[in-house]
C-alpha positions in Angstrom: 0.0 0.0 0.0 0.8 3.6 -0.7 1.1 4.6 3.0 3.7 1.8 3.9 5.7 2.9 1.0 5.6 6.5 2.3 6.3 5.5 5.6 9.2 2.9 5.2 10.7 5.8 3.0 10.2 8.6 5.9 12.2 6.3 8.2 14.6 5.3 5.6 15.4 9.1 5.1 15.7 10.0 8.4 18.3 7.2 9.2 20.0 8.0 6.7 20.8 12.0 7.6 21.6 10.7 11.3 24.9 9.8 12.2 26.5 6.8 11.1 23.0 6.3 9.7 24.6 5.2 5.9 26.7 2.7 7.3 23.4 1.4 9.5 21.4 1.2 6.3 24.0 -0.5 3.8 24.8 -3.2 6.7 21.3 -3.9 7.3 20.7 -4.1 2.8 23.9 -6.0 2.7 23.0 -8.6 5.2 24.4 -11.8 4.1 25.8 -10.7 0.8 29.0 -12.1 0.1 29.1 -15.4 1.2 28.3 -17.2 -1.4 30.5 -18.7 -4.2 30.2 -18.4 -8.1 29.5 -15.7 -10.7 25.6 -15.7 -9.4 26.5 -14.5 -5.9 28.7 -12.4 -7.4 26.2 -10.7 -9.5 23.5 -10.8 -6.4 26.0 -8.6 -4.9 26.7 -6.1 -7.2 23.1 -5.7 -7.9 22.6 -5.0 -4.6 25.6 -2.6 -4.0 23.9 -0.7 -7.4 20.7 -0.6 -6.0 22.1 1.0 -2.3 23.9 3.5 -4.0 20.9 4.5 -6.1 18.9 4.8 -2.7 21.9 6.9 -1.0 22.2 9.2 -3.9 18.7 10.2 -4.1 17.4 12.9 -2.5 14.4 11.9 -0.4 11.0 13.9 -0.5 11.3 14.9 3.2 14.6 16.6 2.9 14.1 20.1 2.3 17.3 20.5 -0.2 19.3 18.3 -1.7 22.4 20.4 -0.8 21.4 19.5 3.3 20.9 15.9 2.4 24.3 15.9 0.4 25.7 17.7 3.5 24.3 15.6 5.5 25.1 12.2 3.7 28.1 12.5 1.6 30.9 12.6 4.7 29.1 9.7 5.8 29.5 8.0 2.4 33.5 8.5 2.5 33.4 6.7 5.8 32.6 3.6 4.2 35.5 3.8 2.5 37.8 3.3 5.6 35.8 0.4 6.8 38.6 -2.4 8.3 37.3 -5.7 8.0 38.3 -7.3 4.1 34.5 -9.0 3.3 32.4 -5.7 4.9 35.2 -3.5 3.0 34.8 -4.7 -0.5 31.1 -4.5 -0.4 31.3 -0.7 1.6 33.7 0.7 -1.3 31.5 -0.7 -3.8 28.7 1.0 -2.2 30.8 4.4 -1.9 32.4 4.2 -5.5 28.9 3.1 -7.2 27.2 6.2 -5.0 30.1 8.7 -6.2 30.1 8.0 -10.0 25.8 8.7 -9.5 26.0 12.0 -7.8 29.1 12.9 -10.0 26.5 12.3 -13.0 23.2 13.6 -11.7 24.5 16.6 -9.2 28.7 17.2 -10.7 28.7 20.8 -8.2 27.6 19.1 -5.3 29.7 16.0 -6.2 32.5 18.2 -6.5 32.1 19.8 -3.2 30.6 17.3 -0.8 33.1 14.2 -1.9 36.1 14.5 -4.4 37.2 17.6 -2.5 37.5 16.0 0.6 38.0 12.7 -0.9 41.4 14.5 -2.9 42.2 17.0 0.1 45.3 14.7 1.1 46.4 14.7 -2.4 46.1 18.0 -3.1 47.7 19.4 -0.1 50.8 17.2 -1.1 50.8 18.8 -4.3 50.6 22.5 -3.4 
């Protein structure tokens, strides 16, 4: 129904702009990913890492701008990228990279500002 759609996605969006909500929300998608063996697990999970980062890098309706959301979202997004353990890691930075390459697209400004910049910072400060 309509209003359980409306309401899983009000919840959805408000884990996601709390802290360490994006790691909460790929963990509990991910669930028992991974594990199996063979090019059909494998494509299970990168189907599902696609379809998380298409969830992470849309806006939701309850979020007033898309610049708070990114704000909000996109530091959270880089995290994933320092996860530690090796099986939780690949699928995270599959997440991340998948999520960056769609806001790059859809949203380059905001891409620009909320994740390469910080994501290059290190490199760039080396440089200069």
């Amino acid at each position: 129904p309509a209003w359980l759609r409306r309401l899983c996605g009000q919840l959805l969006s408000e884990r996601l702009m709390r802290p360490s909500g994006v790691q909460a929300v790929v963990r509990g998608i991910m669930e028992g990913t991974g594990g199996g063996t063979g090019a059909e697990a494998a494509a299970v999970d990168w189907r599902k890492c696609d379809t998380v980062a298409k969830i992470l890098a849309s806006c939701p309706q309850q979020c007033l701008s898309l610049e708070d959301y990114y704000r909000l979202v996109c530091p959270q997004i880089l995290d994933l990228l320092r996860i530690q353990d090796k099986l939780t890691a690949r699928q995270f930075q599959r997440v991340a990279t998948t999520t960056l390459l769609t806001v790059a697209k859809e949203h380059p400004q905001l891409a620009e500002k909320h994740l390469l910049r910080p994501l290059l910072a290190p490199l760039l400060r080396c440089s200069e």
